[in-house]
C-alpha positions in Angstrom: 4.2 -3.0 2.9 7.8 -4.2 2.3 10.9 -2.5 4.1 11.7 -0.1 0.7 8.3 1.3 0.9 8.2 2.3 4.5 11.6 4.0 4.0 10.4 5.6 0.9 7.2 7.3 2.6 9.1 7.6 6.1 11.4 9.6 3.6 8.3 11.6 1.8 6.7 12.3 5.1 10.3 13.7 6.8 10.7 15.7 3.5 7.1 17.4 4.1 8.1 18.0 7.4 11.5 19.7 7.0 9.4 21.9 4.1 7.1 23.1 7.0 4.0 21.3 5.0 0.5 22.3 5.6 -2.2 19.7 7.4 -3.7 19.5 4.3 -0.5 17.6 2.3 -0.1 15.6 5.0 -3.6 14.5 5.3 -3.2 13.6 1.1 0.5 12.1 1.9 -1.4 10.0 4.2 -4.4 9.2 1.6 -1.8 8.4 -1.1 0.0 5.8 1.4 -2.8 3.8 1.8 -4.5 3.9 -1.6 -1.1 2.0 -2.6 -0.9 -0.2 0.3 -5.1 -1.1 -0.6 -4.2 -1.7 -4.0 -0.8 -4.5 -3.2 -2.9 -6.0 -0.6 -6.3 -6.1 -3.1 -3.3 -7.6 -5.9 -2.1 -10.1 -3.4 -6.0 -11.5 -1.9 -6.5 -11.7 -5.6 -4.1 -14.0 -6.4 -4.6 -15.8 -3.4 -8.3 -16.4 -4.2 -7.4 -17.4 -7.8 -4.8 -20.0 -6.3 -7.9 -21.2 -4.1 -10.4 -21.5 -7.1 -7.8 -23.3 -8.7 -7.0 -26.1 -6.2 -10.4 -26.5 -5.4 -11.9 -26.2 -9.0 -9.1 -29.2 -9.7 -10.0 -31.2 -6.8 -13.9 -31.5 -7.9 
């Protein structure tokens, strides 16, 4: 995760806190954090394995 997106759920999570949140929205804070970090890192290996194919589909 880049800098703006650790800001904006260090933000989200401070926010909770200050609102007294229950376990429970932190625990689907938490779950929403990563399902978003899993899906730019699954967007990124993607491209990276297409790049690969590419090169070595061109090579052969």
């Amino acid at each position: 995760m880049d800098k703006n997106n650790r800001s904006k759920w260090t933000n989200e999570f401070r926010s909770l806190g200050k609102k007294k949140g229950s376990r429970q929205n932190f625990i689907n804070l938490y779950k929403k954090m990563k399902k978003e970090k899993d899906n730019c890192e699954n967007i990124k290996t993607n491209i990276f394995k297409r790049l690969i194919d590419r090169f070595s589909n061109g090579k052969d």
